[in-house]
DRENKE-411770 format. One record per residue: y negated, x, z of N, C-alpha, C in turn. Coordinates in steps of 0.1 Angstrom, whole numbers, plus 5000, padded with zeros to 4 digits. Each point is the difference from the previous one (the first is absolute). Example, Ala and Ser with C-alpha at 12.3 -4.5 7.8 and 13.67 -1.06 7.14 Angstrom:
# DRENKE-411770
505751325078498849915000498850095000498949964993498950095000498949925008
# end
This chain:
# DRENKE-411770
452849875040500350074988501449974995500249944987501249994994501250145002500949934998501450165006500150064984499950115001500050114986501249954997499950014980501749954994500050154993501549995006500450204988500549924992499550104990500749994985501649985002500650095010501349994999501049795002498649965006500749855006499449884985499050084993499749904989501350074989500550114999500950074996501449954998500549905016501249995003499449844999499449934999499649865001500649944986500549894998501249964988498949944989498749975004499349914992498850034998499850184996498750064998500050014989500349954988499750014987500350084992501350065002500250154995499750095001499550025016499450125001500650114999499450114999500850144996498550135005500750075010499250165000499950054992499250074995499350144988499850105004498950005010499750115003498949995011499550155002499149955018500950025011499649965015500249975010501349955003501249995002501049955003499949915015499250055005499949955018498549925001499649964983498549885003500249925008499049935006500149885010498949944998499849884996498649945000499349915009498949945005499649925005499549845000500150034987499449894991500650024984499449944988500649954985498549974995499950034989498949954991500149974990499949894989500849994991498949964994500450034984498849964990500750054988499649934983500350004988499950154996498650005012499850194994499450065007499750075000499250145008499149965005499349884993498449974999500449915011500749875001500249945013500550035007499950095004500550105010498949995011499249865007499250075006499850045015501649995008499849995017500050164998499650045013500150145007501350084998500150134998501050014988500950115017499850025007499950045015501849955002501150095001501449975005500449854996499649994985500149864991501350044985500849944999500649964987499649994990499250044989499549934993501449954984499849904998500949934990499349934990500250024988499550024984500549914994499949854995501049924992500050044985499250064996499750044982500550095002500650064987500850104996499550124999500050135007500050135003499150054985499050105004499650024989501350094992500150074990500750044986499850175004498450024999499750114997500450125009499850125001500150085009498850035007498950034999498850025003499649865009500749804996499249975009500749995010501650004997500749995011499450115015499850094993499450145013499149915006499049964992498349935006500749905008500649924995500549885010500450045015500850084997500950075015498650045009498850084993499250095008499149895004499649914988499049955007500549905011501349934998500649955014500250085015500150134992500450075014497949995008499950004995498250065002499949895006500149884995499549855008501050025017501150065000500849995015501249924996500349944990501650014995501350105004500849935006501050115001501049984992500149844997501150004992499549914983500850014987499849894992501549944993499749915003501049954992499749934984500850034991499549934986501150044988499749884994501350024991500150094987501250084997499750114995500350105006499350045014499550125008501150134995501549954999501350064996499550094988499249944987500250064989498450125002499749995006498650155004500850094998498550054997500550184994500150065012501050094997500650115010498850065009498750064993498950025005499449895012500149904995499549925006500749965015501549995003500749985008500050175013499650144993499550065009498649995005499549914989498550015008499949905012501049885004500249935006501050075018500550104993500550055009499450135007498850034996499250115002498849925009499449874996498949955007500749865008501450075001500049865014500249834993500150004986500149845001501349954995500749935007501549924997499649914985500850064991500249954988501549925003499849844992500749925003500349974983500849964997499749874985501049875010499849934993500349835004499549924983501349964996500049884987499249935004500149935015499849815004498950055010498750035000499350025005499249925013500349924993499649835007501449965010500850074999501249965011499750085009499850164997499750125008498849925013499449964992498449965009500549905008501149894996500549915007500850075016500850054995500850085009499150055010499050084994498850105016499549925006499849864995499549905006500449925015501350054998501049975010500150035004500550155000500350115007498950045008498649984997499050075007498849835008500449944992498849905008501049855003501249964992500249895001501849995006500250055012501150055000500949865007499649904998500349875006500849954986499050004990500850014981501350104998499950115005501050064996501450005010499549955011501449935011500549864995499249944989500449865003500750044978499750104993500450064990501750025003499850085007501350085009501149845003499649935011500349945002501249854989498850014992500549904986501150064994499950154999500750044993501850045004499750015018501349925008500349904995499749875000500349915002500849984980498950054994500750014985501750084994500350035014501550105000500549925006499749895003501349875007500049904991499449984988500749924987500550064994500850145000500950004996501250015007500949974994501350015005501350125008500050045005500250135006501549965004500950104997501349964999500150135013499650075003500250025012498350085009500750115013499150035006499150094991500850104993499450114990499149934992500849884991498849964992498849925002499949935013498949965010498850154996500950095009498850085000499750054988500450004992499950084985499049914998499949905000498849854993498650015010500050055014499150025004499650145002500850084993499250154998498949984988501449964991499450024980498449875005500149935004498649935002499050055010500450065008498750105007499850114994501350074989499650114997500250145012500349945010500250135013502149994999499850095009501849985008500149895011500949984998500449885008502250055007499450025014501150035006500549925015501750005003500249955011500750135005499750025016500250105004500249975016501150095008499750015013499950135002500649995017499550165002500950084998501150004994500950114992499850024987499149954997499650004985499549904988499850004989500249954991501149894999500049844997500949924999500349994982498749954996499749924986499050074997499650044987498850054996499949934987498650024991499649934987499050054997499850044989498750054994499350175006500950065008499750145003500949975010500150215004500550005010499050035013500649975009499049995021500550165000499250105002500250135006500849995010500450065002500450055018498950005011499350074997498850015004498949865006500049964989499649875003500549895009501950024994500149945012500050025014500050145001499950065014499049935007498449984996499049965005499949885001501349934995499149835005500549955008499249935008500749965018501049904998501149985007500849884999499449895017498850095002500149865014498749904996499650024992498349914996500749904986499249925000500649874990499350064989498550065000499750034987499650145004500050114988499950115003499750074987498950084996499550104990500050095001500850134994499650105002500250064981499550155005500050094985500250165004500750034993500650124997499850114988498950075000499850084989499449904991499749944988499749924991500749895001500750015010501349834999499649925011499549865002499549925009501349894997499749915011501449885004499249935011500549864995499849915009501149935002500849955014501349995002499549905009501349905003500349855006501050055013500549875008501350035005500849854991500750025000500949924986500449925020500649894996500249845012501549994992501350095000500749934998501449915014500349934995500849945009501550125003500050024988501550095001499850145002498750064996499850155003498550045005500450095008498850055009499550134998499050035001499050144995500150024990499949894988499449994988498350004998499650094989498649974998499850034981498949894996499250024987499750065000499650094985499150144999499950004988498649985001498849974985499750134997500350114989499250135003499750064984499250095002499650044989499350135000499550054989499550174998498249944999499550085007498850004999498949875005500749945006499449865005499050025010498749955000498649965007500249935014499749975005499949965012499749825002498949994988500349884992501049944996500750054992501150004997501749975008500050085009501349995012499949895008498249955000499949905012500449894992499949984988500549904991501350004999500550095001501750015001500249965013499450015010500949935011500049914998499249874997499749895002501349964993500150044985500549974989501750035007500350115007501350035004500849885011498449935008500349915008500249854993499649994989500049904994501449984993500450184996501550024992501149935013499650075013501249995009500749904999500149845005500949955002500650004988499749994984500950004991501250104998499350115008501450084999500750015008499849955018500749945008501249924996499249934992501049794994501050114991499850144991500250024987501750105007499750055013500850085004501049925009499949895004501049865010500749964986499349954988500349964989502050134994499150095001500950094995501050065010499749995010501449995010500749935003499849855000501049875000500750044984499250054992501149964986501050175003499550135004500750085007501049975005499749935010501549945011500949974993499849904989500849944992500650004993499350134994501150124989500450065009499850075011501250045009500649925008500049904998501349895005501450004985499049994991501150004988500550104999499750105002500550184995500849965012500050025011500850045010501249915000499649844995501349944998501150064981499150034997500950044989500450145004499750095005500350105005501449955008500749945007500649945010501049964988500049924988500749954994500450134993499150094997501150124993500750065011499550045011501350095010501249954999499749865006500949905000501350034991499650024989500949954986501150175004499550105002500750135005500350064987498849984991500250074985501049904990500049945004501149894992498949934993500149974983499149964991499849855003498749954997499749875003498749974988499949934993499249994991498649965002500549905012498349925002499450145009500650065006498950095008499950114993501050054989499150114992498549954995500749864998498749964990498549995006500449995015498649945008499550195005501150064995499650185008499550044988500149984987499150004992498650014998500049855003499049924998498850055011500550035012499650075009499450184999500750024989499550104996501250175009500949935003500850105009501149974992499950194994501350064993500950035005501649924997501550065007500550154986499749974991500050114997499350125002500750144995499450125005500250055017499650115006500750015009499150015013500349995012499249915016500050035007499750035012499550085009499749865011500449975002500149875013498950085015499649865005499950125012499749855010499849985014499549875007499450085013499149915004499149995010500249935008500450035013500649865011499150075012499749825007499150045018500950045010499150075003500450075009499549895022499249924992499449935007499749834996498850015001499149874995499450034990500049914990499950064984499749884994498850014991499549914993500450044984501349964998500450094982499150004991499249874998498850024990499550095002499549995009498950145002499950144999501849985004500850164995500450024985499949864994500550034987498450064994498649915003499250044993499350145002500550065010499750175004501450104995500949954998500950054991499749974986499849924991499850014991498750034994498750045007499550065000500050184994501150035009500250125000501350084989500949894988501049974994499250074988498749944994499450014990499750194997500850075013498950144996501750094998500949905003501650084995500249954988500550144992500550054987501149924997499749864999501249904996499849895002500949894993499349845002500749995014499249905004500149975014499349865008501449925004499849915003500349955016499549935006500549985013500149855005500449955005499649845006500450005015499549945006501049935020501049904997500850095007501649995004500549995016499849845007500550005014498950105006500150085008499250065014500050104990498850064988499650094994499749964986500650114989500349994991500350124989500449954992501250054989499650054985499950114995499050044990501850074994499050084986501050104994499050094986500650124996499150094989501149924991499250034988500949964988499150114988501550114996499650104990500549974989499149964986500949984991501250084996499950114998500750134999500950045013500950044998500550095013498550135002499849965015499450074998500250195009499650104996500950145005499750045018501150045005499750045013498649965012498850124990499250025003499149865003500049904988499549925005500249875005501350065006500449875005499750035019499850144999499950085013498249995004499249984988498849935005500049885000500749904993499849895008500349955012500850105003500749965014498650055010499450134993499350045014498649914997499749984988498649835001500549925012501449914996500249915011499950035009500350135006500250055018498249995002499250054990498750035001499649845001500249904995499749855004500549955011501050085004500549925014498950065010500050144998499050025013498749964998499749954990498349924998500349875007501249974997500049875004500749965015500050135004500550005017498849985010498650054993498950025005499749795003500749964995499549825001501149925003501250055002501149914993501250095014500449945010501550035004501149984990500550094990500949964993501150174998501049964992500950144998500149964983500350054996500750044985500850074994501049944997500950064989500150024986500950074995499850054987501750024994499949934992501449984995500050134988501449984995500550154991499249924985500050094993499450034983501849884996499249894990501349944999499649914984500949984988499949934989500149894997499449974993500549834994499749905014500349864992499949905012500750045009501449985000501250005013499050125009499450114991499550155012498949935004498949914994499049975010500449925013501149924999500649945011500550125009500950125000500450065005499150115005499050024993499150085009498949915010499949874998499049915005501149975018501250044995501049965011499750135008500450104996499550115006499250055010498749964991498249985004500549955017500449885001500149925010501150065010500850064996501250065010498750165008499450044990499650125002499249945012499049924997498749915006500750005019501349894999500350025010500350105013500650134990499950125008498650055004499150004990499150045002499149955016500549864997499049915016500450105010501350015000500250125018500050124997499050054992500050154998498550054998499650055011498550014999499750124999501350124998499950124998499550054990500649874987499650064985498949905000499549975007498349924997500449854992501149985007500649864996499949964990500550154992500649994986500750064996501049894993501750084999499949964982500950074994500450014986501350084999500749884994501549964997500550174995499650064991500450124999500750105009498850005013499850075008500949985013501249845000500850005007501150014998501050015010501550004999500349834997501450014995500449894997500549875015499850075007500450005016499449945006498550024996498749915002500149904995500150004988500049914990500549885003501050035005501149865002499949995015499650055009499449965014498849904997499150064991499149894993500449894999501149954992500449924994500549865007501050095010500649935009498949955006499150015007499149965007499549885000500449914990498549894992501049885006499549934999500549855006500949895000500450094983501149914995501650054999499550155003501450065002500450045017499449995008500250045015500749885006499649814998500549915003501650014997500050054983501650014991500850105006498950105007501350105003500749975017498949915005500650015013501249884997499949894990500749935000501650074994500450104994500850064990500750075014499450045011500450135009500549905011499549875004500149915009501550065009501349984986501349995011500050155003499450085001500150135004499750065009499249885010499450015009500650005012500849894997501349965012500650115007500150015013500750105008499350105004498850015001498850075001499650074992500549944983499150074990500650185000501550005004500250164994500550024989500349894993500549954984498250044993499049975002498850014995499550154999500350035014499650185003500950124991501049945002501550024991499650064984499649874992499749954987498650154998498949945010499450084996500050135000500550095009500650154999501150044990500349874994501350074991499050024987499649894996498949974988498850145000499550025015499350105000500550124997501350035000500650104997501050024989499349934993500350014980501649995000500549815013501349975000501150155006499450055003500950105005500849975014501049955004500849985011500050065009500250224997500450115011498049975006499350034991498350045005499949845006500149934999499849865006501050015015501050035002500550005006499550145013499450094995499450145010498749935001499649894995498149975006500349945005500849925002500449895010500750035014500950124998500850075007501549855004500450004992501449934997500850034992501049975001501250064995499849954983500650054991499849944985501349874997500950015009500549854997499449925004499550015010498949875007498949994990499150104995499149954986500849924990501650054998500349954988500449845002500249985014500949845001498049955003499550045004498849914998499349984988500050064993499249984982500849954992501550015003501349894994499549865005499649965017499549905001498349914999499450104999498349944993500750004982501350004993499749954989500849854996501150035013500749865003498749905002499250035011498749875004499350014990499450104991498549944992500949994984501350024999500549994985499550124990499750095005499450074992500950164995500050014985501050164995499250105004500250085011498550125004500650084989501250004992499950094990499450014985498949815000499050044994498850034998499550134996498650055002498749915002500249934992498649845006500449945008501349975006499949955011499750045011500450194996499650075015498549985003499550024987498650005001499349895006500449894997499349885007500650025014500950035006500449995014499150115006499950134989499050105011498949945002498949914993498949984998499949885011501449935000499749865008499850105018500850065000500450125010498550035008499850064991498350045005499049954996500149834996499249925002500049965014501149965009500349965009500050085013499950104993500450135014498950104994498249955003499750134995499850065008499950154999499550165009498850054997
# end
């Protein structure tokens, strides 16, 4: 016995002729199709059959009724015929009172084509399906999205890539939740349906990513129908394997460029440069208006791509433009508000970010910082500097969930931060060298005085020495390193070289 077709799968099928419900049965299912000019060739067993009408509906009211009854009488459950839409009101209850699915259909002769497939020739409608794959790869697809957009709009279903956290890429509908809940990721091919929603799904073969899968799906699909989607989804697969390698080498590539232009603005330290405004433009990253810096550094072993593409994933759902690229062991993003923008929401984007760092803790050893609200070019540099001082505190602080924001520290930190990095720790041990001589109490000396905001008497009780002895020693660390401690930047570089060298 042929497999029953619901109306609902000749309903959702792309090439039934215009078909359209009226009235009747919403849940018909048939076994068979019978087609004829008219009523009169109508002559198989009328028994859980279709019957389909290519002449035009009668006009009247009285025969429209007789048509419906005398079809119902023969064992008709359903008719399809063109017109059926414009019946009288009477007529469309009388269809819904004796049980028969009123259909209209313009293309009558397509309708009959389609049941033909769907119910006896289902080899036609795999190898239909099939063509119509293959018809979404002459066109040109400039990326993964529009791949699938060309093989949705030509099957007429959804066309989705998805793992098991969700939704990747969708086209042409959206994948329930639901739906995706039920489809296995351990079998290569797999059908299932949910309420009125059926899917046929692949495992996608890519070289660069794993527990990827195709998903053909649609509302009201036959059984017929899905098994034609598998084939058709296995036929789709390697093209969107080739379509997603395709679009991550040219990925890489724009973040090789962003991250090197990224590098050439730090670099500059807010100092104007024309060729790199012009390429941060063109890039689409405004120095004007005001920024919100923030970076992402490993905490371990760290693949930045990977971190950039799960961070910027999660950029698109904060109240601001937002851009990020890999920078060395992580990477370096920033908000950009046209407007200053007020307290409040500068205080949710800070808690979005914290809310992306812990999504992105779940995959990723990393810490994050968050630089101060800052203007203009020179401030995207200064908060992007920030971001990264904050970042580093953050790595040895697992108390705030290895996330620190510049606000929220002393300035104390800040420049412990600073000193730290690689290019100032070599300069300071070299700056402090002659101070070392004699067992380094010219060094211990320097630093308790400095620690004690230059004060001689308090330097001299933490030390427990007499204050002439402080004074003939800081007379002599300025004789050896040449330096006025009576000016304010100088003290400051000697504290900072101080407890680069001597940290606690």
């Amino acid at each position: 016995m042929s497999a029953r077709l619901p109306v609902s799968a000749l309903l959702s099928h792309t090439e039934n002729g215009g078909l359209q419900w009226v009235a009747g049965p919403r849940d018909a299912a048939w076994e068979a199709v019978a087609v004829g000019a008219s009523e009169v060739e109508l002559t198989e067993r009328g028994a859980e059959r279709l019957a389909i009408i290519t002449a035009s509906a009668p006009t009247s009211t009285w025969q429209q009724d007789a048509l419906l009854r005398r079809l119902r009488d023969r064992g008709f459950t359903g008719l399809a015929v063109s017109g059926a839409a414009d019946f009288d009101a009477g007529a469309f209850r009388l269809a819904d009172r004796i049980g028969l699915c009123l259909l209209d259909v313009p293309r009558p002769i397509q309708l009959a084509k389609a049941c033909w497939m769907l119910i006896e020739a289902r080899d036609a409608l795999t190898l239909s399906q099939v063509r119509k794959v293959a018809q979404s790869f002459e066109y040109a697809a400039d990326d993964l999205t529009d791949l699938l957009g060309h093989i949705a709009a030509n099957l007429g279903v959804g066309a989705a890539l998805i793992d098991s956290s969700g939704v990747l890429q969708e086209a042409g509908a959206h994948l329930d939740e639901r739906l995706h809940a039920a489809i296995s990721f351990d079998s290569w091919l797999d059908r299932v349906s949910v309420g009125e929603t059926a899917a046929a799904s692949v495992r996608v073969d890519s070289p660069g990513r794993s527990g990827l899968r195709l998903v053909l799906f649609g509302q009201g699909l036959g059984e017929a129908q899905v098994q034609s989607l598998s084939v058709a989804a296995e036929v789709a697969m390697p093209a969107v394997a080739a379509r997603i390698l395709i679009d991550e080498v040219a990925a890489v590539n724009d973040v090789a460029v962003s991250s090197g232009l990224l590098r050439d603005f730090v670099d500059l330290h807010g100092a104007a440069d024309a060729d790199v405004q012009r390429r941060m433009l063109e890039r689409g990253w405004r120095t004007s208006g005001h920024h919100l810096g923030f970076r992402v550094v490993a905490r371990g072993r760290l693949d930045s791509f990977s971190l950039l593409r799960s961070v910027s994933a999660g950029l698109s759902a904060i109240d601001a433009e937002a851009h990020a690229t890999t920078a060395g062991r992580g990477l370096s993003g920033w908000l950009t508000f046209p407007d200053a923008p007020d307290p409040d929401r500068v205080e949710r984007a800070v808690a979005a970010l914290r809310e992306l760092h812990l999504g992105v803790l779940r995959d990723f050893t990393v810490a994050t910082g968050v630089g101060s609200l800052q203007a203009g070019s020179e401030g995207l540099a200064t908060t992007l500097d920030e971001a990264g001082d904050a970042a580093r505190i953050a790595a040895a602080r697992s108390a705030t969930g290895w996330f620190v924001r510049v606000d929220s520290l002393g300035l104390e930190q800040l420049l412990l931060a600073w000193t730290g990095n690689d290019t100032f720790v070599p300069a300071a041990e070299s700056l402090l060298a002659p101070l070392r001589e004699g067992g380094g109490e010219l060094l211990t000396t320097l630093s308790a005085y400095l620690d004690h905001e230059s004060g001689i008497a308090a330097t001299a009780t933490a030390l427990g020495l007499h204050r002439n002895t402080i004074a003939v020693r800081i007379r002599r660390v300025q004789e050896l390193l040449g330096i006025d401690m009576n000016d304010p930047e100088a003290r400051l570089a000697l504290h900072l070289a101080c407890r680069a060298v001597q940290p606690r």
